[in-house]
Structure formats: structure tokens, C-alpha cells
N, C-alpha and C positions, 0 to 999 in steps of 0.2 A: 520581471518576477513571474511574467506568467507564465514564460514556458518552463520556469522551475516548479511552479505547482503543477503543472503539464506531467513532466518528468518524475517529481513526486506520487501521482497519482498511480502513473504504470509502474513504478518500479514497488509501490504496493498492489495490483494489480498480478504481476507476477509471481509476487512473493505469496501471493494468497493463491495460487493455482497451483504453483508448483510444493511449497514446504507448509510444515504447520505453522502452529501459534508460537511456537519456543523462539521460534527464529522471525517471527514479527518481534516480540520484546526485544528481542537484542538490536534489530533493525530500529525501534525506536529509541531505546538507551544509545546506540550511536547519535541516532538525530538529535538529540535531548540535548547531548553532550557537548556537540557541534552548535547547535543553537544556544546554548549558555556561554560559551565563547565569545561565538559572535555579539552577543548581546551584552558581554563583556566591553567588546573591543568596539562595536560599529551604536550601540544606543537601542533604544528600546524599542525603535522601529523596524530595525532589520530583525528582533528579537519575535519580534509580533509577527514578522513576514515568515521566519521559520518556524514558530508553532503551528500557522495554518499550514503549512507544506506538511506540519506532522500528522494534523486533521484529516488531510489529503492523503497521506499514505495509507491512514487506517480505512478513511474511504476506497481506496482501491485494493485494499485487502479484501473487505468485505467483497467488491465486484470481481476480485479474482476468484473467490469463494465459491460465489454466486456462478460465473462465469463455469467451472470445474463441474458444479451439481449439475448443472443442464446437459455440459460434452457427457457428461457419465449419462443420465438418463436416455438423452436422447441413444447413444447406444445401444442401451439393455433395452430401450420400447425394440429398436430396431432389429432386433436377434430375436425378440419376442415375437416381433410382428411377421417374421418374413418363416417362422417355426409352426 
């Protein structure tokens, strides 16, 4: 399970560098939807193990976020600095 949270994490991670917020909610109404499934089908443990994977992706939205503010900054100091 850990390198699905691994996995979870970058592939929020990405989605928070590259697209906005629209396309995180639908990234998570997939998960949602996929984990109520499974927690249909496998018990409330593997139900529990995919809502923290959807914790995870929100966390790596945010460090993808995070991640995009700084590449941008450090840039414009760098144009600025070297003018």
C-alpha cells in the first residue's frame, strides 16, 4: 500500500503544477468513486487505505502548487537580476 500512496501523492503532485483546481475535483470524484467500490466490495479496510491515498493526492496538489510558485519566481528574480 505504500507505493500506492507513493503514487497517489505524485500523481497529485503533477496535477497541481500542471492544471487547475476543476480538474483536481474530478481527480477526486474519480477516487471517491473508485474507493466506495472497493469498499463495497473488499471491507472497510481497504476503504480506509483509499481515502488516505485521497489525502495524499490533495497533499501533492498542494506540493505541486507549491512546487510551480517557486519554478515561476525563481525565474522572474532571474530576468530581474541579471537586467
Amino acid at each position: 500500500m505504500g507505493y500506492a500512496t507513493l503514487l497517489c501523492f505524485l500523481a497529485g503532485a503533477v496535477t497541481g503544477s500542471i492544471f487547475n483546481v476543476r480538474t483536481l475535483l474530478i481527480a477526486l470524484g474519480l477516487i471517491l468513486a473508485g474507493s466506495t467500490m472497493l469498499g463495497l466490495v473488499q471491507g472497510a479496510i481497504a476503504w480506509l487505505w483509499t481515502l488516505l491515498n485521497v489525502v495524499w493526492v490533495e497533499v501533492g496538489y498542494l506540493a505541486g502548487i507549491y512546487g510551480r510558485c517557486v519554478l515561476e519566481h525563481a525565474g522572474n528574480s532571474r530576468q530581474n537580476f541579471g537586467a
